[in-house]
C-alpha positions in Angstrom: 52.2 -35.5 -152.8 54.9 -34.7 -155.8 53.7 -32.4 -158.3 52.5 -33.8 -161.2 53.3 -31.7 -164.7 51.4 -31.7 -167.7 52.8 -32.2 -171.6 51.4 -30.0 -174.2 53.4 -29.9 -178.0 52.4 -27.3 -180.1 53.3 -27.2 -183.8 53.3 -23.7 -186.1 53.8 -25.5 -189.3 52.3 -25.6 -191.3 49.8 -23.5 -189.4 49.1 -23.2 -185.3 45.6 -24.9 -183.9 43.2 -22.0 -183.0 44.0 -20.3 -179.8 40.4 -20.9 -178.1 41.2 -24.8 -178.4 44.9 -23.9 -177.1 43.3 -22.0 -174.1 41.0 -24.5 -173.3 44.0 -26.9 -172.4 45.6 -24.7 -170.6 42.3 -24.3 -168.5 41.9 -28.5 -168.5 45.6 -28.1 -167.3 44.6 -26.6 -164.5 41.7 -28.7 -163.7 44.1 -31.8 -163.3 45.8 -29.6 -160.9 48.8 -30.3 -162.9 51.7 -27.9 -163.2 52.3 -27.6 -167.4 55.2 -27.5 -169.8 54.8 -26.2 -173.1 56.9 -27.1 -176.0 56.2 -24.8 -179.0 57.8 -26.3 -181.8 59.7 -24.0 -184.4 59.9 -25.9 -187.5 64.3 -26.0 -190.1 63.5 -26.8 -193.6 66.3 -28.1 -195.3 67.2 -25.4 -198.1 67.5 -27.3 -201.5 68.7 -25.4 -204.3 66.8 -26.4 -207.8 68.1 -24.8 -211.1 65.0 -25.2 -213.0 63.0 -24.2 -209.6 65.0 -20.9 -209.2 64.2 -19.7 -212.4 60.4 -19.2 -211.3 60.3 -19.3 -207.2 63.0 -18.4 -204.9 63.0 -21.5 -203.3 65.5 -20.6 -200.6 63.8 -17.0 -199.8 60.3 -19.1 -199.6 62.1 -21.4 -196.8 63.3 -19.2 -194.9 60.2 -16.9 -194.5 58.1 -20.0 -193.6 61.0 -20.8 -190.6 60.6 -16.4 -189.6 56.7 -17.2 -189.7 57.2 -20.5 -187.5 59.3 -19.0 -184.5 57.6 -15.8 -184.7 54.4 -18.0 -184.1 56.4 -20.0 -181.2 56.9 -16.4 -179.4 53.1 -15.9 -180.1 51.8 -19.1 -178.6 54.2 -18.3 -175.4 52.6 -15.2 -174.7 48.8 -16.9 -175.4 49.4 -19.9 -172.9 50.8 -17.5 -170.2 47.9 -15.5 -170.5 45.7 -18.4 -170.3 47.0 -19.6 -167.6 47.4 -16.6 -165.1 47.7 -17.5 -161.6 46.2 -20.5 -161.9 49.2 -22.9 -162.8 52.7 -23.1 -162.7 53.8 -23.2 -166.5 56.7 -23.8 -168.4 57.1 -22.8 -171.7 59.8 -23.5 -174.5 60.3 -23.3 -178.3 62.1 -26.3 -179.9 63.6 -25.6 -183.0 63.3 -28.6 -185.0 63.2 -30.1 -188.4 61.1 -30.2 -191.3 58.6 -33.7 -190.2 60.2 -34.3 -186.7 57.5 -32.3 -185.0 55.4 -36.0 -184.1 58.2 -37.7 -182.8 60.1 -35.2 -181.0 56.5 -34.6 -179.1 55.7 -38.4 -178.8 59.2 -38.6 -177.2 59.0 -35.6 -174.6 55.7 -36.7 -173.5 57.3 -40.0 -171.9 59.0 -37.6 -169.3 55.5 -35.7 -167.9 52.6 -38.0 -165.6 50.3 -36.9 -168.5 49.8 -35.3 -171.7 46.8 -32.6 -172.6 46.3 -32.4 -176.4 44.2 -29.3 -177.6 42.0 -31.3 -180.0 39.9 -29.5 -183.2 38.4 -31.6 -186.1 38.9 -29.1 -188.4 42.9 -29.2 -188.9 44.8 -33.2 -189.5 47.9 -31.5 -187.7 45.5 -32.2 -184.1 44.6 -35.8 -185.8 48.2 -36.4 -186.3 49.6 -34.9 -183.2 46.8 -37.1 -181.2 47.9 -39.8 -183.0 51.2 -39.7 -182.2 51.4 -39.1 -178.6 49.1 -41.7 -177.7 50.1 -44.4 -179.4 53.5 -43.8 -179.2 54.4 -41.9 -175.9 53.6 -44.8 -173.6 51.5 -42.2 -171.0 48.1 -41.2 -170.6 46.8 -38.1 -173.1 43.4 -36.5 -172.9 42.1 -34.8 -176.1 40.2 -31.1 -175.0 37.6 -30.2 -177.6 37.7 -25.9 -177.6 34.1 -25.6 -175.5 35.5 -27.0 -172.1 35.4 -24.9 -169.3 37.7 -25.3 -166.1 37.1 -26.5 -162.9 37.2 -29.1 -160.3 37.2 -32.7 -161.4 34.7 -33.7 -159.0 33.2 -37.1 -161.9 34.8 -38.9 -164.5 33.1 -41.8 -166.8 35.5 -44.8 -167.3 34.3 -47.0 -170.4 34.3 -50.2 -169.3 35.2 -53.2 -171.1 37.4 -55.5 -168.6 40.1 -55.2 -170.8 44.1 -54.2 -170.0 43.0 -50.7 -171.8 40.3 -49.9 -170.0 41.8 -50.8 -166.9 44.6 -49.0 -167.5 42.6 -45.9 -168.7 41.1 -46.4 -165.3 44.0 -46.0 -163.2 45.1 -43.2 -165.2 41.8 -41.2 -164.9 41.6 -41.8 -160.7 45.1 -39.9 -160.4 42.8 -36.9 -161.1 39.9 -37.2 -159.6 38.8 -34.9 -157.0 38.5 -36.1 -153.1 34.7 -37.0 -152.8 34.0 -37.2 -156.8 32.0 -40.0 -158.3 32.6 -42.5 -161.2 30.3 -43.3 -163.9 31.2 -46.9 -165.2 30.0 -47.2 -168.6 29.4 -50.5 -170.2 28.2 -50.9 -173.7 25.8 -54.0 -173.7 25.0 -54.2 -177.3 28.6 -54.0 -179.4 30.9 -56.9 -178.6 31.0 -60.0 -176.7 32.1 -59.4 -173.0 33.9 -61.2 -170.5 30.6 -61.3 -167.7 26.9 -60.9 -167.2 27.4 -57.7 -165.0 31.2 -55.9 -165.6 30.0 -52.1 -164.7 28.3 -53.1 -161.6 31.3 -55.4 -160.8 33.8 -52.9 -161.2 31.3 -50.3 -159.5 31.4 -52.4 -156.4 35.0 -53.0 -156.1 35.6 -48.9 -156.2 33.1 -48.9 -153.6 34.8 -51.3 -151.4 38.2 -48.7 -151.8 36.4 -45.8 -151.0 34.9 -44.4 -154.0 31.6 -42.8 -154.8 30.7 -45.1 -157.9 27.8 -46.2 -159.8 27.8 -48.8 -163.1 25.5 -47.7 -166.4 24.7 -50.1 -168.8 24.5 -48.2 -171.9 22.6 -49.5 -175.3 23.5 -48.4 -178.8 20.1 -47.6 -180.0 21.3 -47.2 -183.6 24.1 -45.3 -182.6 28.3 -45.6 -183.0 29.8 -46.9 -179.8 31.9 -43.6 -179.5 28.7 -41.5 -179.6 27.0 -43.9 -177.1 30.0 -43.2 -174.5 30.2 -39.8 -174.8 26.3 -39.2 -174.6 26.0 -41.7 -171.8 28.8 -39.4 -170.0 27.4 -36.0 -170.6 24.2 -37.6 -169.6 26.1 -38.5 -166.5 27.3 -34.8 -166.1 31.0 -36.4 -166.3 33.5 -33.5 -166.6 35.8 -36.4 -168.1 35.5 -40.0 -170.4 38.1 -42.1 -169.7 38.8 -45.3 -172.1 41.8 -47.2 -173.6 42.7 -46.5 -176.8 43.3 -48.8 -179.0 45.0 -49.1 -182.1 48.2 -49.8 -183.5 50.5 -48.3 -186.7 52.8 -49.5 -189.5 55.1 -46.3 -190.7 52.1 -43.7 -189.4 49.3 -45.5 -191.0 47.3 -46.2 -188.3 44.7 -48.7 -188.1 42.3 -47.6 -184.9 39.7 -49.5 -183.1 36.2 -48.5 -183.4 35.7 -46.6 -180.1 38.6 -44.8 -181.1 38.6 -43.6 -184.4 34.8 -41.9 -183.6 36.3 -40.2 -180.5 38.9 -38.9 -182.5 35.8 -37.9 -185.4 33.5 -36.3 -182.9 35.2 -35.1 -179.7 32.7 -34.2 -177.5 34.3 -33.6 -174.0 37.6 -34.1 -172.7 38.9 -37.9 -173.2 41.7 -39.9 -171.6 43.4 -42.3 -173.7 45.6 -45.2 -172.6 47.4 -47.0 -174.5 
């Protein structure tokens, strides 16, 4: 079987994502058994000369520090995703020396040439939200978002949220690429949220998987009260899934993005690692 390699962009501008969420993707790396290329990306800004501004900052000293601090930070991240992964993965690592605001795109772009991209994910920073954002919606391949607590290991069960729809099918696929020879499948179906297209989709879908070989079994999860993103992911650590899978679904107008509802509370409350489709 061809190697399949792993995306990961990393922006140092304004400021880097903490390194224990940046290790933990590296380690999730590895759990794909995916080899991994690392773009660090070190940030040009344009130098703009202001008379009035030079009086009281020196504009064009303050740029350039901020482009030292950025590549300097590049060099950094190299040495921390090398040490994270060891000997456990064949990485790649490069700094892209962009400019100012191009850090979304240029990542969005790269990722359409890798099986899969892995997204160190924090809520406490909107560069994660943004990078997220970006590389789901608009790199055309799978992306799963690694909260800082995950371990490594084998990927011996995933959860698939199951809907019927193109996205979840598609999230599907993407997620049994992975999958460990002999793991299981939690199909998760939210009974309570939205009309759906049959009286019995997760067992439906749980038989078919069964029928190829697979070691699957369909959950019909209620709400109880709760936001369909937090009924997923509880229903999949409940599960003792390693990995949700689900299609994401949103769309933008000029980076204002407009997310469905299972999306935008996995992107507020990551719990475990997601796969998004889109």
């Amino acid at each position: 079987m061809p190697n399949r390699i792993a995306y990961m962009p990393l922006s140092t501008y304004p400021e880097a994502l903490p390194d224990e969420t940046i290790r933990a993707a590296v380690g999730f790396a590895a759990t794909l058994r995916c080899n991994l290329h690392v773009s660090a990306f070190a940030v040009s800004i344009p130098h703009l000369y202001s008379p009035l501004g030079g009086l009281l900052l020196d504009v064009p000293g303050l740029a350039k520090s901020a482009e030292e601090k950025s590549k300097a930070e590049c060099r950094r991240l190299e040495s921390l995703v090398q040490d994270a992964a060891g000997q456990h993965l064949e990485l790649d690592c490069r700094t892209r020396q962009i400019m100012l605001g191009a850090a979304l795109d240029m990542a969005a772009g790269e990722a359409r040439y890798f099986d899969i991209s892995v997204l160190p994910w924090t809520g406490e920073t909107a560069a994660a939200r943004d990078m997220g954002e970006s590389v789901v919606f608009g790199s055309g391949r799978p992306a799963v978002l690694v909260p800082p607590a995950t371990s490594p290991g084998s990927l011996g069960h995933i959860a698939v949220a199951w809907d019927a729809s193109r996205f979840a099918a598609r999230a599907l696929h993407d997620a049994l690429l992975y999958l460990a020879d002999g793991g299981r499948i939690s199909v998760l179906t939210v009974r309570d949220e939205k009309p759906l297209s049959g009286s019995d989709i997760a067992a439906t879908l749980a038989s078919w998987l069964e029928r190829r070989g697979q070691n699957a079994r369909a959950v019909n999860v209620a709400l109880e009260g709760r936001s369909i993103a937090a009924a997923l992911q509880d229903a999949a650590q409940s599960e003792g899934a390693q990995l949700l899978a689900m299609g994401g679904f949103g769309h933008s107008r000029l980076r204002d993005f407009v997310l469905g509802g299972a999306t935008k509370g996995v992107l507020s409350d990551l719990r475990l690692p997601v796969l998004l489709s889109h």
